[in-house]
C-alpha positions in Angstrom: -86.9 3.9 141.7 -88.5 4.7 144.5 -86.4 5.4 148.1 -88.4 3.5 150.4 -86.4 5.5 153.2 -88.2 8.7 152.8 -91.5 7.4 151.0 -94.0 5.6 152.9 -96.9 4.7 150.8 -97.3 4.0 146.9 -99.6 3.9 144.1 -99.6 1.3 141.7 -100.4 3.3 138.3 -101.4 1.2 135.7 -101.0 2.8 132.5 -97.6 3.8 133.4 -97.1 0.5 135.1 -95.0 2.4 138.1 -95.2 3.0 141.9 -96.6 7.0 142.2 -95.0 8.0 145.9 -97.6 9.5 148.4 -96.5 12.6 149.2 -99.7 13.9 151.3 -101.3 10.7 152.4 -104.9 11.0 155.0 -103.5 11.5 158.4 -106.1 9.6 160.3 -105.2 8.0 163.2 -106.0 4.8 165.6 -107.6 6.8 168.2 -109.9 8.6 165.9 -111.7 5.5 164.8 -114.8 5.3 167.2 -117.1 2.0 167.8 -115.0 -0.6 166.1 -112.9 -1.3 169.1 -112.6 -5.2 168.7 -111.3 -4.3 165.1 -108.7 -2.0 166.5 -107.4 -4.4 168.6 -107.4 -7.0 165.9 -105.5 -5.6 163.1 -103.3 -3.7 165.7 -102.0 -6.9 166.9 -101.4 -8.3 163.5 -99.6 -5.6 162.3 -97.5 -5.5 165.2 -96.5 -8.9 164.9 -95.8 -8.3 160.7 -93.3 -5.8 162.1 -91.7 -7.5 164.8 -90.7 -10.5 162.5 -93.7 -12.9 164.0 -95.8 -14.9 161.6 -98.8 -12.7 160.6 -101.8 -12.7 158.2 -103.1 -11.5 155.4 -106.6 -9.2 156.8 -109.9 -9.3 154.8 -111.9 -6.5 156.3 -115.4 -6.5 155.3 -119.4 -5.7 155.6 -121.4 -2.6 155.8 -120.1 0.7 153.8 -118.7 3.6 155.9 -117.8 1.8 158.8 -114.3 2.4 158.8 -112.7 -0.3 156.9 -110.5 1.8 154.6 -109.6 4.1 157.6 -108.3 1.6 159.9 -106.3 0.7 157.1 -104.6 4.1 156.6 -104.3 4.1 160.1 -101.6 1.3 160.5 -99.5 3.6 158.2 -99.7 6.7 160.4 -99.3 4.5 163.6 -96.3 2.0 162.0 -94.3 4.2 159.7 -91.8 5.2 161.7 -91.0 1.7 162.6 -90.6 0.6 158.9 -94.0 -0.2 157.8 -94.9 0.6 154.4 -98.2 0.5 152.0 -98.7 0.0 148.7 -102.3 1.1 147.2 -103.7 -1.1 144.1 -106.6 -1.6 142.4 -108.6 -4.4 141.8 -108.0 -4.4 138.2 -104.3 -4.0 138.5 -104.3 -7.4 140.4 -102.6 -8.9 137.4 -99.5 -6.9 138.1 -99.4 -7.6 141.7 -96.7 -10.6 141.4 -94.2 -8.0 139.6 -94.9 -5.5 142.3 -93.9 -8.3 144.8 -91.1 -9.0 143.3 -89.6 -5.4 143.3 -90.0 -5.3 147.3 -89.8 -8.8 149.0 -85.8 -8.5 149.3 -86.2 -5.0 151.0 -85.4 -3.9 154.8 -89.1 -2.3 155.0 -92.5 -4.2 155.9 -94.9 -3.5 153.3 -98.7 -4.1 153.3 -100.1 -4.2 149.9 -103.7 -2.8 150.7 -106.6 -2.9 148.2 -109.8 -1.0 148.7 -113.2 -2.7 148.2 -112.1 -5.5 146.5 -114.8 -8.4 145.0 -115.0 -10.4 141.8 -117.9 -11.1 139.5 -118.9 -14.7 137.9 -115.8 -15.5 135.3 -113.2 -12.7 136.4 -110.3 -14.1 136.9 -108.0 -11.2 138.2 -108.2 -13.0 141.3 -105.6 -15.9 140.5 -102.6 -13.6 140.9 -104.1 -12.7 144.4 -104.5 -16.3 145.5 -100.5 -17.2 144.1 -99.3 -14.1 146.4 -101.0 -14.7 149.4 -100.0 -18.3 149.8 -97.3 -18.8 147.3 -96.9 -21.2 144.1 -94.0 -22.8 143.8 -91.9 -19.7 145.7 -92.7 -19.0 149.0 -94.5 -15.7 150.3 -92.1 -13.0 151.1 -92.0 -12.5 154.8 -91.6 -8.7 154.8 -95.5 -8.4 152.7 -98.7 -8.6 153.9 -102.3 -7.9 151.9 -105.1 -5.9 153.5 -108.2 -5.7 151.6 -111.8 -4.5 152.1 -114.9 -5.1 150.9 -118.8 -5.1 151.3 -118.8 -9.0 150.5 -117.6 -11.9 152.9 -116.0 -14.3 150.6 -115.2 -11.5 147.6 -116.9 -13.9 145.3 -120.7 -13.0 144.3 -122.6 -16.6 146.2 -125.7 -17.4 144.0 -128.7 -19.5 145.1 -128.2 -21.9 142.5 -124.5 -22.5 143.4 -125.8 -24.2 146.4 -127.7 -27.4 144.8 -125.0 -29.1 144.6 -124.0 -29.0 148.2 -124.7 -32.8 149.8 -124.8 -33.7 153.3 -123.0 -36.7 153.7 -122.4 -38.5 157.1 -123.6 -36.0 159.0 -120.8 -33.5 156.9 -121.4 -30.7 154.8 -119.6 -31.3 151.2 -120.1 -28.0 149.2 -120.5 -27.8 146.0 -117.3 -27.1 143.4 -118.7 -23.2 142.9 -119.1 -22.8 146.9 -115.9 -24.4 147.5 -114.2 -21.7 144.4 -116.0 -18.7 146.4 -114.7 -19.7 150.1 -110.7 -21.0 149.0 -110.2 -17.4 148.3 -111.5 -15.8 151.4 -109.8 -18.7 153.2 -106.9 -17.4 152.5 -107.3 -14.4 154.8 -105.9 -15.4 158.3 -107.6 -12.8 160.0 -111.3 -12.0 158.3 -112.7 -8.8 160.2 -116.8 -8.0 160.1 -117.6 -4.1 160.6 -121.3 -3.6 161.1 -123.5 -0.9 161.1 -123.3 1.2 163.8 -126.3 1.9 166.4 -127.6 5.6 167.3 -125.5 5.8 170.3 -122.1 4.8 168.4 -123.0 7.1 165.4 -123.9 10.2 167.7 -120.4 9.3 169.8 -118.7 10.0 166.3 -120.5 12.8 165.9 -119.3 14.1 169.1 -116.3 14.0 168.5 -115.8 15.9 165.5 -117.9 18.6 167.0 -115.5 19.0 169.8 -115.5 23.1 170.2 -119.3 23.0 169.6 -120.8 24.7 172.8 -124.1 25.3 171.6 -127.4 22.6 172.2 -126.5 19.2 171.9 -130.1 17.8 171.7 -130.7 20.3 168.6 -126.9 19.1 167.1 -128.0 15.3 167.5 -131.5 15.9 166.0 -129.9 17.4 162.7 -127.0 14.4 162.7 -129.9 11.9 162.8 -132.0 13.7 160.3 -128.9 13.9 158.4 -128.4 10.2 158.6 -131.9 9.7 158.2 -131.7 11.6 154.8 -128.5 9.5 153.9 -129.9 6.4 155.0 -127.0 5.3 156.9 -125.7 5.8 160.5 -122.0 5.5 160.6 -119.0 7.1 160.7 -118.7 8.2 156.6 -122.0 9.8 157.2 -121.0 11.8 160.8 -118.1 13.0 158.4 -120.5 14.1 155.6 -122.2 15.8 158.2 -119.5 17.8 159.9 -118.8 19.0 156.4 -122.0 20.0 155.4 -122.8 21.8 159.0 -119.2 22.0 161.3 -118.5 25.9 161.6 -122.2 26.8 160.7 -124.3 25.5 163.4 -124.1 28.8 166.2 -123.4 28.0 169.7 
């Protein structure tokens, strides 16, 4: 049993069907998150209002890889802990035992946010039911004292297929979806606040850059060539990619 004093984040282990407590859990923080300022500010506010007692919502955080989805995640739990806010990692295919996990917490004094990293669904999996029962109830209400955070690359976690749209109609002037279109938005519907993380322009990527390279004193026109070269090579500019790159060249590059 796990004392949700002293522990502050959880992983839901399948085969063992427990809670593993994080002991050393990624210490990123708020303030290191660089050009997803609208985001901060966002997900800030919701979690603030989870913890002071205010109605808040479930956060869907999705679009382009290495933008800093997952991060801002972990960064609510190094920004919140100490005022009783809690996470609990899971993974997609362990949705089924999400209400059990539920039930072991909702009566607690903690706030918990069950977070699951880049989460979709495929044509005919069905793990998602037990996700769309916890974040709007069945016949029991939601706990107030849990939220869910999820990411992912897709807007409505649900893979949208040309042919799914034939059978949308326009009728008086009104959009009527089809049944498959109307299946693939109920569940992202169910995300109060949906957040959309972009890919970031030069300027924002060499800003990240920057700032892991704080002690560099050397060239900073040669530094920024080789981070865009790097990126170049990687075919992405954002802020996974500025880390890859301080860990391929940080310490090496002579000022």
């Amino acid at each position: 049993m796990i004392d949700w004093n002293t522990t502050f984040a959880a992983i839901w282990r399948q085969r063992q069907q427990y809670l593993r407590p994080v002991v050393q859990f990624d210490p990123i923080g708020v303030d290191q998150l660089l050009g997803i300022d609208k985001q901060k500010q966002q997900l800030v506010a919701n979690t603030e209002r989870f913890l002071d007692g205010l109605p808040a919502n479930n956060a869907l955080l999705w679009g382009a890889r290495g933008t800093g989805k997952s991060s801002l995640v972990k960064a609510m739990l190094n920004e919140y802990l100490h005022r009783g806010l809690r996470i609990i990692e899971i993974d997609k295919q362990d949705l089924l035992y999400l209400p059990e996990i539920v039930d072991e917490i909702r009566d607690l004094p903690q706030r918990f946010i069950v977070y699951c990293d880049d989460l979709s669904f495929e044509a005919g999996d069905n793990l998602y039911k037990p996700l769309k029962s916890v974040l709007e109830g069945s016949i029991e209400s939601p706990p107030e004292n849990v939220l869910f955070y999820a990411t992912s690359n897709r807007r409505h976690l649900l893979p949208e297929l040309m042919r799914d749209n034939l059978d949308t109609r326009l009728v008086n002037g009104e959009v009527h979806y089809s049944d498959a279109i109307e299946e693939i938005i109920s569940l992202s519907d169910r995300f109060g606040l949906r957040l959309s993380f972009y890919p970031q322009d030069t300027a924002s990527y060499l800003e990240i850059v920057d700032a892991y390279f704080t002690d560099y004193q050397g060239d900073m026109d040669q530094l920024h060539q080789m981070a865009l070269a790097f990126a170049h090579q990687h075919a992405a500019k954002n802020g996974r990619t500025a880390n890859q790159f301080y860990k391929a060249f940080g310490g090496c590059i002579p000022n």
